[in-house]
MARVOTOR-779410 format. One record per residue (C-alpha): residue number from 0; residue in one letter; z negated, y, x negated. Coordinates in Angstrom, 1 decimal, always signed. Layout:
MARVOTOR-779410
 bavex fifi     c3     c2     c1
   NUM    a      Z      Y      X
...
//
This chain:
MARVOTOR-779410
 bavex fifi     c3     c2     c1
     0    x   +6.4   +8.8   -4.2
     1    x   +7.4   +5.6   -5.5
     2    x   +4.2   +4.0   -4.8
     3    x   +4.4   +5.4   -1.1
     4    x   +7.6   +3.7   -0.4
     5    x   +6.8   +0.4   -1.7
     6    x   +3.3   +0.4   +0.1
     7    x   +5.7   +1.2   +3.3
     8    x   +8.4   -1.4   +2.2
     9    x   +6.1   -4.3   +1.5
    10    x   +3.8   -3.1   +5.0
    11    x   +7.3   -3.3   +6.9
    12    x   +8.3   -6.4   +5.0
    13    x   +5.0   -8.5   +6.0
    14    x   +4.9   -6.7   +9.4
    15    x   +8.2   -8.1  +10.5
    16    x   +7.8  -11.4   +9.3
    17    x   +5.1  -11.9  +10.6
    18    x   +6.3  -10.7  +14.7
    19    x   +9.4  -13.1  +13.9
    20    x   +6.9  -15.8  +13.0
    21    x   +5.1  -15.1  +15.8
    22    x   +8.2  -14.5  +18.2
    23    x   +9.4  -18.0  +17.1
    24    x   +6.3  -19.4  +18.0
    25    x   +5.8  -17.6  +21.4
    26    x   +9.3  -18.3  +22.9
    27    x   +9.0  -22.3  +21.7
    28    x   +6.8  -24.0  +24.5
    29    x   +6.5  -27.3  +22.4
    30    x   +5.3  -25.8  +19.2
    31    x   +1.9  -26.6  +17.7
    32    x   -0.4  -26.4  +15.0
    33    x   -1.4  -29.7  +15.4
    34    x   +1.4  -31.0  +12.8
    35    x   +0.7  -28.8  +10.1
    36    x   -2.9  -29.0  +10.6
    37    x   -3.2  -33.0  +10.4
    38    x   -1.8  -33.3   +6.9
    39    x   -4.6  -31.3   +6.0
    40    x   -6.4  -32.9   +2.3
    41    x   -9.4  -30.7   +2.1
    42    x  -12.3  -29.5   +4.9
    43    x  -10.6  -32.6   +6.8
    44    x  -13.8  -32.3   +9.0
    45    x  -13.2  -28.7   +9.7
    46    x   -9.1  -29.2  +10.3
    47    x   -9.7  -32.2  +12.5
    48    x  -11.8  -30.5  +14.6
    49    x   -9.1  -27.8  +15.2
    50    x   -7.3  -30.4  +16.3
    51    x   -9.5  -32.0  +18.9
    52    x   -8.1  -31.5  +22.8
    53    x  -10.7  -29.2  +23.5
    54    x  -10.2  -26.5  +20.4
    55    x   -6.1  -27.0  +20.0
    56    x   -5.4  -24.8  +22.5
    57    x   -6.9  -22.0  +21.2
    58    x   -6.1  -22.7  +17.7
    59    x   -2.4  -22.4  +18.8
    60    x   -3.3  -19.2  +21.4
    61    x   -5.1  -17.3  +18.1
    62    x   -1.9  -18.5  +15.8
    63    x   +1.1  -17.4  +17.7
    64    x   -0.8  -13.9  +19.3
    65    x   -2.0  -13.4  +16.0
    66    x   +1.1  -13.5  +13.9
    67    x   +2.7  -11.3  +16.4
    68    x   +0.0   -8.8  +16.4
    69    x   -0.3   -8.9  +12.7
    70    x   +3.3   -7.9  +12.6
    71    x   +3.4   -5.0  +15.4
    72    x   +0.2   -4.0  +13.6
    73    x   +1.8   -3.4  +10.2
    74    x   +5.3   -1.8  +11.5
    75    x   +3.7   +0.6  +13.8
    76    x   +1.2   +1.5  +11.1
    77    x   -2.2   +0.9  +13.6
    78    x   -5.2   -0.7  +12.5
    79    x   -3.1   -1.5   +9.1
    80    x   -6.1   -2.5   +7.2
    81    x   -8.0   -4.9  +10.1
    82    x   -4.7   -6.8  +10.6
    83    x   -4.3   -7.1   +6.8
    84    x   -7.7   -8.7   +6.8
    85    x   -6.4  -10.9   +9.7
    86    x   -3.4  -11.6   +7.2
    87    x   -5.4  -12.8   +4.5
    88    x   -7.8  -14.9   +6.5
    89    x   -4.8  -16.1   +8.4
    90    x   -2.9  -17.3   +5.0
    91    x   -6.2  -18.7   +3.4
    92    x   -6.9  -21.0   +6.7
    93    x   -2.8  -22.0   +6.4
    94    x   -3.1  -22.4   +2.2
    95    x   -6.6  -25.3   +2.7
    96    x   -5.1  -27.7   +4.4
    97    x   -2.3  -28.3   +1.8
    98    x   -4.2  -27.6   -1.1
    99    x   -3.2  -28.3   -3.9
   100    x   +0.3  -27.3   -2.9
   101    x   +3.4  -29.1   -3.9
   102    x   +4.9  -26.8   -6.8
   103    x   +1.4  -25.9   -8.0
   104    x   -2.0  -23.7   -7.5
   105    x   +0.1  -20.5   -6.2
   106    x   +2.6  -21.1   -3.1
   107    x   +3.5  -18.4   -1.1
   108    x   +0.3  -18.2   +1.0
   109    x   -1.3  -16.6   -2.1
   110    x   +1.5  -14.3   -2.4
   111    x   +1.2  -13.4   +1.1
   112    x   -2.8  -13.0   +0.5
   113    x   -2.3  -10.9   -2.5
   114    x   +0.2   -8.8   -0.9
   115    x   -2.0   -8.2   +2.2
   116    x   -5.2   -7.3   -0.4
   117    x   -2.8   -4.3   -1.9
   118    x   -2.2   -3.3   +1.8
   119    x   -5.9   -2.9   +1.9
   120    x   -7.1   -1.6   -1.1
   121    x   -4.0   +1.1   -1.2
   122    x   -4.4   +2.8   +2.2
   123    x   -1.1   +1.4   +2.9
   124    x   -2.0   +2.0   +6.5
   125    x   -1.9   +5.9   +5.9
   126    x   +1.7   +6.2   +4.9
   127    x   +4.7   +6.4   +7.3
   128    x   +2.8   +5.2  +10.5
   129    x   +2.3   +5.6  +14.2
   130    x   -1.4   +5.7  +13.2
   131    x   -0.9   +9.4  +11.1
   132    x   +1.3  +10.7  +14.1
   133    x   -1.6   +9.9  +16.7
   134    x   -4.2  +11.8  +14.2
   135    x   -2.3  +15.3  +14.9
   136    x   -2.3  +14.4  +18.5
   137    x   -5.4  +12.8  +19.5
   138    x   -9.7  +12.8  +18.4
   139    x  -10.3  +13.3  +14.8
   140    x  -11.9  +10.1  +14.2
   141    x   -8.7   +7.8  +15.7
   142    x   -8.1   +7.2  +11.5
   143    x  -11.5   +5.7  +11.2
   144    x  -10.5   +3.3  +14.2
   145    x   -6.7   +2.8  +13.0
   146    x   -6.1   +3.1   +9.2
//
């Protein structure tokens, strides 16, 4: 049981940080990856080219859609696992351009990765969710599509 709840804490934890982050990112018309992603010290090819006129826009479509749908993924419980993987892409992409961080190897993007891998490897989305409400109601394979 203890394991349940902390899967479900941790899922709700990430899921609401991530909306806010999102949220915050949606509602601010100037905001833009373009700062964080110029300071960038490694794949500088790669991060500049995310910055180019053409690609920026996109870059900052995918970040502030994809936070938020990260988050509303994980509270409601729905397609836990695919927007953990999201996560963990998302926080590797955000953890390369400031490598080697500040304070050391591990900043909180690793955290944040490692905390989206338990979500995946411990069925996290199968406990507490939208997604185990809809299986009583709906085709027998919605958990493939969902968990």
């Amino acid at each position: 049981m203890f394991k349940k709840i902390s899967l479900f804490l941790l899922r709700i934890g990430l899921g609401v940080m991530f909306l806010l982050a999102g949220y915050a990112k949606l509602s601010d018309s100037n905001w833009s990856a373009a700062g964080y992603i110029s300071g960038s010290k490694v794949f500088t090819g790669f991060y500049f080219w995310l910055l180019s006129p053409n690609v920026l826009p996109t870059i900052n479509f995918l970040n502030e859609w994809g936070l938020t749908l990260i988050g509303a993924a994980l509270i409601l419980g729905v397609f836990v696992r695919f927007a953990s993987f999201f996560g963990l892409l998302l926080m590797i992409l955000y953890y390369l351009p400031i490598y080697p961080p500040a304070h050391g190897l591990v900043d909180e993007h690793i955290i944040y990765s490692a905390a989206f891998l338990v979500l995946m490897a411990f069925g996290a989305g199968e406990i507490l969710t939208l997604s185990t409400w809809l299986q009583t109601r709906l085709h027998p394979m919605w958990h493939k599509w969902v968990d």
